[in-house]
Residue, then its C-alpha position, 0 to 999 in steps of 0.5 A: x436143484x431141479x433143471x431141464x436137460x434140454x437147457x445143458x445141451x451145447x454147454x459149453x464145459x471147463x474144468x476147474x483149472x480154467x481149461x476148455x473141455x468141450x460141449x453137452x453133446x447128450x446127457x444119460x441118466x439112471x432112470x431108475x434113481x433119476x440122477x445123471x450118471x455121464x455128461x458126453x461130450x462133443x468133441x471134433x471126431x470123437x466123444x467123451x464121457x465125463x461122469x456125473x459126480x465131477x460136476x462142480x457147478x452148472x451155470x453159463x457154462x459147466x464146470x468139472x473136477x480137473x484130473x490130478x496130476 
């Protein structure tokens, strides 16, 4: 799938049990490979790096691997 980053920018992210993440605050990537490697997000006060590999589906929103618990 090929998508520009510019469009992931302020999307809104949920992990896959329905629960609000945050937002594509940037985007880093291998440049080297051309892969994503780690979405950060947006939080208030603060930044959180989501690595790449736990996307599950990109879409309206971004959805993520939640954490087992």
């Amino acid at each position: 799938m090929v998508m520009r980053l510019s469009k992931l920018y302020g999307k809104q992210i949920y992990n896959t049990k329905g629960y609000y993440v945050g937002y594509v605050d940037e985007i880093l990537i291998d440049v080297d490979r051309g892969q994503g490697k780690v979405l950060a997000l947006g939080l208030p006060g603060e930044k959180v790096g989501v690595p790449y590999n736990r996307v599950t589906a990109i879409g309206d929103i971004i959805l993520v691997k939640a954490k087992e618990e």
